[in-house]
C-alpha positions as CSV (number, residue, x, y, z in Angstrom):
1,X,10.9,-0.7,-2.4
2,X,7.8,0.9,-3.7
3,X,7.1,1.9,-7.2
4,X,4.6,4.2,-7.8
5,X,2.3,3.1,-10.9
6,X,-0.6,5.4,-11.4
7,X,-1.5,8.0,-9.2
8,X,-4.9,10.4,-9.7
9,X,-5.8,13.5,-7.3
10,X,-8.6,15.2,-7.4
11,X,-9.2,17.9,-4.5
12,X,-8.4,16.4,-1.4
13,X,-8.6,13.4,-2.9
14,X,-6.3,11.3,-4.3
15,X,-5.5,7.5,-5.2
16,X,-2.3,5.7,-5.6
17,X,-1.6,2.4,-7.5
18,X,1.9,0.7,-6.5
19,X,3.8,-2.3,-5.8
20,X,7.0,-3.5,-3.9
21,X,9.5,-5.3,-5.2
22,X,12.6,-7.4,-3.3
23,X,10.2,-7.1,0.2
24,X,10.7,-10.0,2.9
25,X,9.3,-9.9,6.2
26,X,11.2,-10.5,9.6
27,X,9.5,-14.4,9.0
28,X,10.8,-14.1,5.3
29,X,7.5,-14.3,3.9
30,X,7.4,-12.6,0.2
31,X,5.7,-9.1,-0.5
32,X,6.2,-8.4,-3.7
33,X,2.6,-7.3,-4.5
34,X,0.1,-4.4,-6.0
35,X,-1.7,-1.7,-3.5
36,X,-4.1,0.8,-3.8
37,X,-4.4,3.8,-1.6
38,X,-7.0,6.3,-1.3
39,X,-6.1,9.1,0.5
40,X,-8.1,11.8,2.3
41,X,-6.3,15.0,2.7
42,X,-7.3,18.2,4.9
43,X,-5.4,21.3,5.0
44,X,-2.8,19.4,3.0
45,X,-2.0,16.4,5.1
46,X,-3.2,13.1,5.3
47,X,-6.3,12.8,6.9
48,X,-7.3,9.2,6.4
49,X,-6.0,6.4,4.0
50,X,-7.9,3.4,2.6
51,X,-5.5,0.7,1.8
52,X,-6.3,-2.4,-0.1
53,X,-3.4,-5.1,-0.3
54,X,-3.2,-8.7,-1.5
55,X,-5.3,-10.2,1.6
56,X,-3.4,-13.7,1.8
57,X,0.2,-12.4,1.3
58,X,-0.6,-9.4,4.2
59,X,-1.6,-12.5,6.4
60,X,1.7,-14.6,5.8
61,X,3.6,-11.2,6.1
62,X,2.3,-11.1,9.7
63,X,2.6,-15.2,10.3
64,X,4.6,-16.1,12.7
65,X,5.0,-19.8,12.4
């Protein structure tokens, strides 16, 4: 479930800090973990999202050994 922790707009622009908590994957793996979005809007929708995620855990999310 994601919990919003900080959120900061500005125009179209806006970016969201968050994390998950009780996440598994299909394989199990854990993603409990901080993210960050910027978000692009136009004509108020999303346009384009930057995400950045914990790098390792996205790749074990995704594992499927």
């Amino acid at each position: 479930m994601p919990i919003v922790d900080t959120m900061i707009v500005d125009g179209n622009m806006a970016s969201v800090q968050f994390h998950s908590e009780g996440g598994k994957g299909h394989n199990g793996a854990d993603f409990n973990m901080q993210y960050c979005w910027v978000i692009r809007l136009d004509r108020e929708r999303i346009a384009e999202i930057w995400g950045y995620y914990d790098s390792g855990k996205m790749v074990a999310l995704f594992d499927d050994a």
